[in-house]
C-alpha positions as CSV (number, residue, x, y, z in Angstrom):
1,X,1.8,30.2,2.3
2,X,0.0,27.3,2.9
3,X,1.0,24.3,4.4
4,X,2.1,20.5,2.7
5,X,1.6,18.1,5.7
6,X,3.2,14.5,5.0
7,X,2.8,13.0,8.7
8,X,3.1,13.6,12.7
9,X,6.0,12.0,14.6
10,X,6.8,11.6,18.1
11,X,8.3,14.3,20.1
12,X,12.5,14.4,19.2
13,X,12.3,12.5,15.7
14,X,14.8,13.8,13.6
15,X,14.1,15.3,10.3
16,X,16.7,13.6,7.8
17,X,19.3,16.1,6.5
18,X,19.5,17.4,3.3
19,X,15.9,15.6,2.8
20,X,13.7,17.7,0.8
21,X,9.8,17.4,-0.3
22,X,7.8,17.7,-2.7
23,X,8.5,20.7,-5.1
24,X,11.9,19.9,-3.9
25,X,11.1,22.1,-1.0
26,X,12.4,22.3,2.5
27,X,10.9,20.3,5.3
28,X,10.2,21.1,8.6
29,X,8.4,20.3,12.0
30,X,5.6,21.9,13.8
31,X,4.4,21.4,17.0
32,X,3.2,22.7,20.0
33,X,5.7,22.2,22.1
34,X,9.0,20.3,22.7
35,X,6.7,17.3,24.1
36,X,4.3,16.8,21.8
37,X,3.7,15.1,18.7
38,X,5.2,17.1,16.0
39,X,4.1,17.4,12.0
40,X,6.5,17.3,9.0
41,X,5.5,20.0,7.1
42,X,6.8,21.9,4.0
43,X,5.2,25.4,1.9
44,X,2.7,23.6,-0.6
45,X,4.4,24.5,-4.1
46,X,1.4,26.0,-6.3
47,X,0.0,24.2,-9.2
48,X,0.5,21.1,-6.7
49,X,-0.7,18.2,-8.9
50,X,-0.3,14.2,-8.4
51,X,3.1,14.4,-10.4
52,X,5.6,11.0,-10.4
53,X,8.4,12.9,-9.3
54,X,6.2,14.5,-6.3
55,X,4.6,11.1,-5.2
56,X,7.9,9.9,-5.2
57,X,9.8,12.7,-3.5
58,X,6.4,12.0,-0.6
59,X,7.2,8.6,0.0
60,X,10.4,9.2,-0.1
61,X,10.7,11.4,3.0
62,X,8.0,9.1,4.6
63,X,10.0,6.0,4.1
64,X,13.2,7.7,5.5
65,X,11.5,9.3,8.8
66,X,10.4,5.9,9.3
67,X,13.7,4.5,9.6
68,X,14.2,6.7,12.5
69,X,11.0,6.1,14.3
70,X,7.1,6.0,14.3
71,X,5.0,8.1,11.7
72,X,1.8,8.1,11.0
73,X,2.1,8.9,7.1
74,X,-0.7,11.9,5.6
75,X,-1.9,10.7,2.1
76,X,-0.3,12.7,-0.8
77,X,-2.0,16.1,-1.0
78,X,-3.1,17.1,2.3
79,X,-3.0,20.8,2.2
80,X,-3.8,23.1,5.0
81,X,-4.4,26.9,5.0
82,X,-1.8,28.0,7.7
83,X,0.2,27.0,10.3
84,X,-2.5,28.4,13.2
85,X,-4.9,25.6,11.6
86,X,-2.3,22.7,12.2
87,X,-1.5,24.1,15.4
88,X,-4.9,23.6,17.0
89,X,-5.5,20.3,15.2
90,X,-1.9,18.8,16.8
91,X,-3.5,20.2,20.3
92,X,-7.2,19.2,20.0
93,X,-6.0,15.4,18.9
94,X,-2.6,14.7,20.7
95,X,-4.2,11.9,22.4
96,X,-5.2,10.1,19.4
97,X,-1.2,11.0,18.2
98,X,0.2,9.9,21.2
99,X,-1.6,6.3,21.0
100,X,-1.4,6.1,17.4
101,X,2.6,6.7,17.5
102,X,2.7,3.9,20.2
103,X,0.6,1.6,17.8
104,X,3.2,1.6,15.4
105,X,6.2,1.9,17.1
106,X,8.8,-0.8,15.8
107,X,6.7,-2.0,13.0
108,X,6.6,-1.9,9.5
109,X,3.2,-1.9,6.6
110,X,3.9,-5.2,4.5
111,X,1.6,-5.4,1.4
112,X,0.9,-8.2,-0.7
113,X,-1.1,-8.6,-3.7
114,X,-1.8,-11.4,-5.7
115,X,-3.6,-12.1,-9.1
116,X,-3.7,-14.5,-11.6
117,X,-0.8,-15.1,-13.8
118,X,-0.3,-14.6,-17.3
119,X,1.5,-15.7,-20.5
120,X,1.9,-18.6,-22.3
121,X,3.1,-21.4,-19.8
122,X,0.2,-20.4,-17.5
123,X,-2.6,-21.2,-20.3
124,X,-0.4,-24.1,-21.1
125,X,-0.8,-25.5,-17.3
126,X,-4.4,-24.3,-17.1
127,X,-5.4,-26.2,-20.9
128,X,-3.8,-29.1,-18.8
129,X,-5.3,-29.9,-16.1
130,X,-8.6,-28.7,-16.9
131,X,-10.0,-31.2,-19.7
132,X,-13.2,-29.1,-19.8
133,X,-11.2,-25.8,-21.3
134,X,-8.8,-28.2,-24.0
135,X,-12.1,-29.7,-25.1
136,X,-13.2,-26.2,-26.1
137,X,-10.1,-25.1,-27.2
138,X,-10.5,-28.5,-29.5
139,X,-13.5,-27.7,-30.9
140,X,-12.4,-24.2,-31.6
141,X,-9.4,-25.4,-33.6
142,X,-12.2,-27.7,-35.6
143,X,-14.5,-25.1,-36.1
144,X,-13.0,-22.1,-35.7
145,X,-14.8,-18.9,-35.5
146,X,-15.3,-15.2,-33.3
147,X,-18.3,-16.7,-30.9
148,X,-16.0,-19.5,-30.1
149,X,-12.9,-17.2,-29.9
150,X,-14.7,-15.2,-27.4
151,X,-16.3,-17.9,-25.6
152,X,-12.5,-19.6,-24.7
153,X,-11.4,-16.4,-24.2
154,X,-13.9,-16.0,-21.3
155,X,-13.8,-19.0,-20.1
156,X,-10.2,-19.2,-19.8
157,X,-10.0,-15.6,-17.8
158,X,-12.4,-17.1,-15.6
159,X,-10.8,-20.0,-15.0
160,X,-7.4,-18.1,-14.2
161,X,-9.4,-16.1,-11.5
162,X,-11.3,-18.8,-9.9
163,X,-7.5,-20.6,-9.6
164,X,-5.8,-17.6,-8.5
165,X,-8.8,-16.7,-6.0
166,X,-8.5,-20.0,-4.4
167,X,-4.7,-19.9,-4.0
168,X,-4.8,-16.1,-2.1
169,X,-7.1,-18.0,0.3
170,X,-4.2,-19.8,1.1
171,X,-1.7,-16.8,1.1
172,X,-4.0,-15.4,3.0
173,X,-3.8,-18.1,5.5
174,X,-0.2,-18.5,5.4
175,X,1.0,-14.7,5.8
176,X,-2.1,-13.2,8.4
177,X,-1.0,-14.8,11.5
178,X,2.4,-13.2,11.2
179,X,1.3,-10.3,11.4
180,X,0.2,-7.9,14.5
181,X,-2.4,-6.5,12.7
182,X,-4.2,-7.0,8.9
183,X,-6.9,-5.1,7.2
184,X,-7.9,-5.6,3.3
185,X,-7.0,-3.1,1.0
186,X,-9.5,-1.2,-1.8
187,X,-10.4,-3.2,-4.8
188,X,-7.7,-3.6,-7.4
189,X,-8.4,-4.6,-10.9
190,X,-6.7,-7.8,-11.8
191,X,-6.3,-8.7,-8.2
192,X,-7.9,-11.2,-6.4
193,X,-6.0,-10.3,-3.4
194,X,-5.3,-6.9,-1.7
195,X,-4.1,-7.0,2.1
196,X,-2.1,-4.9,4.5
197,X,0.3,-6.3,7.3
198,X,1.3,-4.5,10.2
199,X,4.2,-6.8,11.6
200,X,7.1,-6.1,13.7
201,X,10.7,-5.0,12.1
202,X,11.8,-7.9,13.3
203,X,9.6,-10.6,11.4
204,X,9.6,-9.2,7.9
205,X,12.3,-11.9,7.6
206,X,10.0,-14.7,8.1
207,X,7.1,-13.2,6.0
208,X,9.4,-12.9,3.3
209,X,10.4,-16.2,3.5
210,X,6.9,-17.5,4.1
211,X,5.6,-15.2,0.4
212,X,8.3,-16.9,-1.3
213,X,7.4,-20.3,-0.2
214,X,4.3,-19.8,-1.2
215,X,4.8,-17.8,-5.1
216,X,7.0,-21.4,-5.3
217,X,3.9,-23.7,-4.2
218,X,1.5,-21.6,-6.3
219,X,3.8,-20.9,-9.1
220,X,0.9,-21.1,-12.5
221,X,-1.8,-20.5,-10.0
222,X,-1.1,-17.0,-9.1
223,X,1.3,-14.3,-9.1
224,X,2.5,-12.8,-5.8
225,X,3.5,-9.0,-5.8
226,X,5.0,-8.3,-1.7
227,X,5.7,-4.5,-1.5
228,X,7.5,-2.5,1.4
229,X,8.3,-2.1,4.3
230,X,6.0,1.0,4.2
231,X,5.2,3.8,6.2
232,X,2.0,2.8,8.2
233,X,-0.8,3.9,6.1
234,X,-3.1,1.2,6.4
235,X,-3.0,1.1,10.5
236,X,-3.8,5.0,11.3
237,X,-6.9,5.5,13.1
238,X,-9.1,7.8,11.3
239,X,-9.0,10.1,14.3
240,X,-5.6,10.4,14.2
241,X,-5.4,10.3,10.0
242,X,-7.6,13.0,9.1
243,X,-6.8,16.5,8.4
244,X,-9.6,19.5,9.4
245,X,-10.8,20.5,5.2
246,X,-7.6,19.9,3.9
247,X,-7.1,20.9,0.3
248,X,-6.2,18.1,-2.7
249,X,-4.0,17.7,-5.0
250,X,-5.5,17.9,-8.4
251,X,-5.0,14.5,-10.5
């Protein structure tokens, strides 16, 4: 049967009991011997799809063999062929493992997102202080019709995003140099902000506290969204990430 990989470990990481996978399978290590880096693996369940209850039963077992040590999390849907395949991949790249597992060791993915906010008391504070957009939505009111409907409609999102882009420079600013490590994140639409921390355990305490200072300070400017801890996905070299023609989980 063909192999679900979720992540490699350092030699001795337990796997958490009674934890199962996804297709509510039994997980497992493999490795190639009691001193090497060692994958959590499960049988691929057929008909393996990107299912809610699967994505979440994958993070799940991520998130809790972090709590016992270093992982470097696989992406949902990495499926190889057989065990002999994983095998030679664990042997041909336990350098790449071994430093990888050290890079992360103790710390924790923070992610923070941040977009411009919505409803009613956010147009309220934008009409105010820019006199430019309440003089259009004056005229409007005057004269109403659907060019002028669309035209403060555009000009108010883009006012929002120009607001909200200028306020994750200063997240940005405030949260980065807390961190070990940072790298941007893909594209999100309706964000203006998209970045990964790496940080130690021990400082998600004071990013916290710094995020929430600043959602406070930019309260109508932007919205903050802070997700994790998380598994390290962000900080895995490629080398050590990628999976020889792994097979993907349909969407």
């Amino acid at each position: 049967m063909s192999l679900y990989v979720y992540g490699v470990v350092a030699p001795g990481h337990p796997v958490p009991a009674g934890r199962t996978g996804v297709g509510a399978g039994p997980v497992r290590l493999l490795a190639t011997g009691p001193d090497a880096p060692a994958a959590v693996v499960g049988d691929a369940p057929p008909g393996l799809r990107a299912r809610r209850r699967d994505l979440t039963a994958h993070q799940g077992l991520l998130g809790a063999l972090a709590a016992d040590g270093p992982v470097l999390p696989m992406r949902f849907g990495v499926v190889l062929p057989d065990e002999a395949v994983l095998l030679d991949q664990l042997a041909t790249r336990r350098s790449a493992y071994e430093r990888a597992l050290e890079r992360v060791a103790g710390r924790v993915e923070m992610n923070v997102k941040a977009m411009p906010p919505q409803g009613e008391a956010a147009l309220a504070r934008l009409l105010a202080e820019e006199p430019g957009l309440r003089a259009m939505r004056d005229r409007g009111l005057r004269r109403p019709g659907y060019e002028a409907s669309v035209r403060l409609g555009q000009a108010v999102s883009d006012a929002l995003e120009r607001r909200a882009t200028l306020a994750a420079a200063r997240v940005r600013r405030g949260l980065v140099p807390l961190a070990a490590q940072w790298c941007d994140g893909p594209q999100v639409e309706g964000c203006v902000l998209n970045v990964s921390l790496l940080l130690d355990r021990d400082a998600e305490a004071a990013l916290r506290a710094e995020a929430d200072r600043l959602a406070a300070a930019l309260a109508g400017r932007a919205e903050l969204l802070l997700t994790g801890p998380l598994p390290c996905y962000s900080f895995v070299p490629a080398e050590a990430a990628a999976a020889p023609a792994p097979h993907r989980a349909a969407v």
